[in-house]
Chimera marker file (.cmm) of the C-alpha trace (Angstrom):
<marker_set name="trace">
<marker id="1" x="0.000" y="0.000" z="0.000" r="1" g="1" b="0" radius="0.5"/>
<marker id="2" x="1.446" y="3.054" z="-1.133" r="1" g="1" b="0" radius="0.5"/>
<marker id="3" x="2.352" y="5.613" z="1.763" r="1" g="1" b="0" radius="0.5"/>
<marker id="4" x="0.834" y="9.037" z="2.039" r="1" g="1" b="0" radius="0.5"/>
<marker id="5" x="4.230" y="10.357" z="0.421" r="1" g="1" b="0" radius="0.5"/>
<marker id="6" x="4.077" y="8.646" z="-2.325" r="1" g="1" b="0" radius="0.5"/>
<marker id="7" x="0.478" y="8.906" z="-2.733" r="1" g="1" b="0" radius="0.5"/>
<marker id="8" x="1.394" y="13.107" z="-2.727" r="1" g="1" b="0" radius="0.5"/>
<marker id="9" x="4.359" y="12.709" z="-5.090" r="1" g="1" b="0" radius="0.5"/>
<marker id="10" x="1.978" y="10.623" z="-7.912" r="1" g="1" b="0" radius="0.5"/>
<marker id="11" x="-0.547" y="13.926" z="-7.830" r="1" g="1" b="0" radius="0.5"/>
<marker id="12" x="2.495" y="16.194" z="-8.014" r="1" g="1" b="0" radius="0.5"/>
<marker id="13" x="3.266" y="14.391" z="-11.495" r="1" g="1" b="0" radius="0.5"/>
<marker id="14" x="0.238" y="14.300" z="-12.950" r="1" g="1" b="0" radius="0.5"/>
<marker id="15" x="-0.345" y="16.739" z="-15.193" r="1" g="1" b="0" radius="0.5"/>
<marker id="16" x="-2.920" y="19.664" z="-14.243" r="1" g="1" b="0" radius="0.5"/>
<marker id="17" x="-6.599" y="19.499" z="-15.510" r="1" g="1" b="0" radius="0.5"/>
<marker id="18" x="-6.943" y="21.653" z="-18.376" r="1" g="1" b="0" radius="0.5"/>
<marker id="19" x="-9.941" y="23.354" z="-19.374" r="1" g="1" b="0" radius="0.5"/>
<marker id="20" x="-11.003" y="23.410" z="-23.332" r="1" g="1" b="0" radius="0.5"/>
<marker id="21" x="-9.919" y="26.605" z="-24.224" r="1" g="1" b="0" radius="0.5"/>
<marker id="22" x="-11.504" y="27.888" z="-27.415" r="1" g="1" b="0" radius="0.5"/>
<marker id="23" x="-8.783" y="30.653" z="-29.340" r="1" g="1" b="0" radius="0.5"/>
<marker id="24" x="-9.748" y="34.031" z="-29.623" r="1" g="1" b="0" radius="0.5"/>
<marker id="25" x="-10.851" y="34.971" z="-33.110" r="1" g="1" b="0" radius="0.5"/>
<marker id="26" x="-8.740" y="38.088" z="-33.555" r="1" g="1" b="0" radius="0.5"/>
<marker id="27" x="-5.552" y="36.583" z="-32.268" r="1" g="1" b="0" radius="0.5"/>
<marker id="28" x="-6.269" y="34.184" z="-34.913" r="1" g="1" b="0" radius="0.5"/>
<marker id="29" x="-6.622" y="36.312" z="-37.666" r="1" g="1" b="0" radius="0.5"/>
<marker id="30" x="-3.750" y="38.433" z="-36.481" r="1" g="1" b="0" radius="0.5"/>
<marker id="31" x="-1.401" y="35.287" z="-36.786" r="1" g="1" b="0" radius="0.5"/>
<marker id="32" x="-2.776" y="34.512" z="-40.230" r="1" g="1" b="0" radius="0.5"/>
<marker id="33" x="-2.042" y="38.141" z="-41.253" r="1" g="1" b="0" radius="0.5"/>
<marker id="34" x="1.440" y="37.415" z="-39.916" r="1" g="1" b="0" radius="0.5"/>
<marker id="35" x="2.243" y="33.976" z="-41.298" r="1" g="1" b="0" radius="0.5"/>
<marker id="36" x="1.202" y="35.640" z="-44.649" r="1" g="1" b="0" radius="0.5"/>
<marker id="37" x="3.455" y="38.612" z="-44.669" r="1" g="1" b="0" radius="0.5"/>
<marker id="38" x="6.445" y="36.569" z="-43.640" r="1" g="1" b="0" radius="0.5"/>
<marker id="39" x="5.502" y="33.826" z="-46.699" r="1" g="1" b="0" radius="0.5"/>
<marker id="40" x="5.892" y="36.904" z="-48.730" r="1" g="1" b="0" radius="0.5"/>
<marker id="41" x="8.898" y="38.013" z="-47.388" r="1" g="1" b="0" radius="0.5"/>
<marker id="42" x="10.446" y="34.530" z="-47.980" r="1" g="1" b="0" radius="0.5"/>
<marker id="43" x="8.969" y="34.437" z="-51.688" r="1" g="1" b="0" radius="0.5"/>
<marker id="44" x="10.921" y="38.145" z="-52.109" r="1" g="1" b="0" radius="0.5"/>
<marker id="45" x="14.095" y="36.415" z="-50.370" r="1" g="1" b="0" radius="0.5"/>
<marker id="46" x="13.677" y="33.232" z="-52.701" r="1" g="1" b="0" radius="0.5"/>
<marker id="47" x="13.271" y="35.726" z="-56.089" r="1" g="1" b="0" radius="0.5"/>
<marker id="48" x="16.578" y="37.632" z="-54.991" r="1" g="1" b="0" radius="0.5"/>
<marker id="49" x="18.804" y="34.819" z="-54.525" r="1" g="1" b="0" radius="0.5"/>
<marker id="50" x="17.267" y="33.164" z="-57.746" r="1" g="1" b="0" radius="0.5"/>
<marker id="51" x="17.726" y="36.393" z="-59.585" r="1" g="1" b="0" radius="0.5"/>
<marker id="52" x="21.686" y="36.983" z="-58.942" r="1" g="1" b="0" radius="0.5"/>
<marker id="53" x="22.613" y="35.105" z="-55.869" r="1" g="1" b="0" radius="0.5"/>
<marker id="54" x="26.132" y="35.799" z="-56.507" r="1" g="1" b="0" radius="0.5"/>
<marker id="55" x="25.780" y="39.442" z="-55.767" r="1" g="1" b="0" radius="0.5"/>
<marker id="56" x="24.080" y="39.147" z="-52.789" r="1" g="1" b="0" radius="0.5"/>
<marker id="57" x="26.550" y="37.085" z="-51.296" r="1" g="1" b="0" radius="0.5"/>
<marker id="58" x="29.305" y="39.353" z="-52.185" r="1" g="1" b="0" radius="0.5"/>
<marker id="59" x="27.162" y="42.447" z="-51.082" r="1" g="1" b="0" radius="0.5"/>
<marker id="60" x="27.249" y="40.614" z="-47.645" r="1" g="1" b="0" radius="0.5"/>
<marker id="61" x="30.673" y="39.896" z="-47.523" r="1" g="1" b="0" radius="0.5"/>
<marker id="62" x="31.345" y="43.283" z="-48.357" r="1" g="1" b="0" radius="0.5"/>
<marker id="63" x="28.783" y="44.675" z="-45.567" r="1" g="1" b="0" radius="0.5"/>
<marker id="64" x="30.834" y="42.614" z="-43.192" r="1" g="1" b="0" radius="0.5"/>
<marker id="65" x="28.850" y="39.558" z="-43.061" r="1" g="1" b="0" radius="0.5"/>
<marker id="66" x="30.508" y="36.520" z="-42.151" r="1" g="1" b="0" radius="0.5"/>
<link id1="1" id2="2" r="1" g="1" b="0" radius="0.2"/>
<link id1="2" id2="3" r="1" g="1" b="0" radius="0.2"/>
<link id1="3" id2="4" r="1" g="1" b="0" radius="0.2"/>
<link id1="4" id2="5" r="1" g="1" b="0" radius="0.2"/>
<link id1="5" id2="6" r="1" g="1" b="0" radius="0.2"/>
<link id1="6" id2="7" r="1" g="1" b="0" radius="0.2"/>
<link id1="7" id2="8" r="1" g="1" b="0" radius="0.2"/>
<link id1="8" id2="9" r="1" g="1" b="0" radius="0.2"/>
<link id1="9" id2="10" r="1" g="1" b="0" radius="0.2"/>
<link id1="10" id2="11" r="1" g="1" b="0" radius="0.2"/>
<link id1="11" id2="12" r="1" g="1" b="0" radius="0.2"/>
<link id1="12" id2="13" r="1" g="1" b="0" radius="0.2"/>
<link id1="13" id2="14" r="1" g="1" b="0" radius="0.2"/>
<link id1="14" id2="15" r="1" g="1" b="0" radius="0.2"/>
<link id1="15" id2="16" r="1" g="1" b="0" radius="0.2"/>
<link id1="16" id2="17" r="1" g="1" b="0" radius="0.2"/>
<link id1="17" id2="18" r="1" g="1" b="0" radius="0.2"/>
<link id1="18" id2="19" r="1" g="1" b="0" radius="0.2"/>
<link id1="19" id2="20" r="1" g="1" b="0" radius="0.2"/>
<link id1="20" id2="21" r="1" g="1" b="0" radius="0.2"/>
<link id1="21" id2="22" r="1" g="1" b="0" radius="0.2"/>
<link id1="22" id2="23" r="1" g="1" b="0" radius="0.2"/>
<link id1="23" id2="24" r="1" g="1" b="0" radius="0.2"/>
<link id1="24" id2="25" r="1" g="1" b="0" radius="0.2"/>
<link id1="25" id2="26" r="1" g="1" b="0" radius="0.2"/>
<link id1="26" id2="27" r="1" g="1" b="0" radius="0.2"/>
<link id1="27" id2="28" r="1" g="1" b="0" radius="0.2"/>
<link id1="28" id2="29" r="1" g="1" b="0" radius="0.2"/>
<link id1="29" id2="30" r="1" g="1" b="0" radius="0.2"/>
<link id1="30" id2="31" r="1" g="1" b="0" radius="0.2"/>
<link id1="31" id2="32" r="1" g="1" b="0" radius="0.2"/>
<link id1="32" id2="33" r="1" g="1" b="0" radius="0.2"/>
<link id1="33" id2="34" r="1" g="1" b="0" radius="0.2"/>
<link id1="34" id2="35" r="1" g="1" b="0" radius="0.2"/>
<link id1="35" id2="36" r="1" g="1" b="0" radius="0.2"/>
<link id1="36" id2="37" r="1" g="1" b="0" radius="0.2"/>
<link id1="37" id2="38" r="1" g="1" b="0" radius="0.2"/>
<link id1="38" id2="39" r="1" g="1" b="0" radius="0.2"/>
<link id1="39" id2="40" r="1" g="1" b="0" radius="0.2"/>
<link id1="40" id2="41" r="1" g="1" b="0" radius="0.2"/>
<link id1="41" id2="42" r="1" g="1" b="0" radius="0.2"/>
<link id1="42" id2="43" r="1" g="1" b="0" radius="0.2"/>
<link id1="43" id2="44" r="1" g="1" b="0" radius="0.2"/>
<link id1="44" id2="45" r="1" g="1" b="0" radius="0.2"/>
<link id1="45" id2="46" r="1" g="1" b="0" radius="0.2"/>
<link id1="46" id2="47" r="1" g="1" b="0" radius="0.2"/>
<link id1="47" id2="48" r="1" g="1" b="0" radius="0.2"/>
<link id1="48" id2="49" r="1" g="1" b="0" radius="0.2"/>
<link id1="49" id2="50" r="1" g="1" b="0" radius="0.2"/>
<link id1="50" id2="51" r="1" g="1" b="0" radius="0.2"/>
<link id1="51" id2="52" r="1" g="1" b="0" radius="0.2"/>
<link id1="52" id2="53" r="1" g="1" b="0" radius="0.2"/>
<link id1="53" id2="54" r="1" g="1" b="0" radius="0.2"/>
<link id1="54" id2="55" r="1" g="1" b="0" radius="0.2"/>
<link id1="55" id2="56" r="1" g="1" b="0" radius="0.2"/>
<link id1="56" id2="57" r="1" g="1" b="0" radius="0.2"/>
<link id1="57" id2="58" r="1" g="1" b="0" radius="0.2"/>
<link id1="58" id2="59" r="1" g="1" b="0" radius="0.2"/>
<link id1="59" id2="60" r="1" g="1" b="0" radius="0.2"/>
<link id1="60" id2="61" r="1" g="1" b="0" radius="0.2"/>
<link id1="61" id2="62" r="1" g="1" b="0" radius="0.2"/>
<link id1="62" id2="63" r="1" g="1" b="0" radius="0.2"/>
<link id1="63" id2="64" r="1" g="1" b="0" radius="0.2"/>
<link id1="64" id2="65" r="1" g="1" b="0" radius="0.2"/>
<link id1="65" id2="66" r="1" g="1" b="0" radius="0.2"/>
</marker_set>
């Protein structure tokens, strides 16, 4: 039979009841906007370096870029 201890240490483990929690609509749509501005940035990225990758790397080097 497990000792009061133990019995204390096995509820310290267990993880806490959670409630369902339902997101918030703006936050939501906020983090949409955002995911959708930095695919865009990435897409502008990807265009540059497909364009003439070689000067951007040598623009860095020259900005002192490692």
């Amino acid at each position: 039979m497990p000792s009061e201890r133990q019995e204390q240490e096995q509820r310290d483990k267990a993880p806490p009841q959670t409630e369902d929690i339902q997101p918030d609509a703006e936050i939501t749509e906020q983090g949409e906007e955002i995911k959708e501005d930095l695919e865009q940035l990435l897409d502008e990225i990807d265009e540059i370096l497909e364009e003439d990758s070689e000067a951007f790397v040598e623009n860095y080097i020259q900005r002192g870029g490692q």
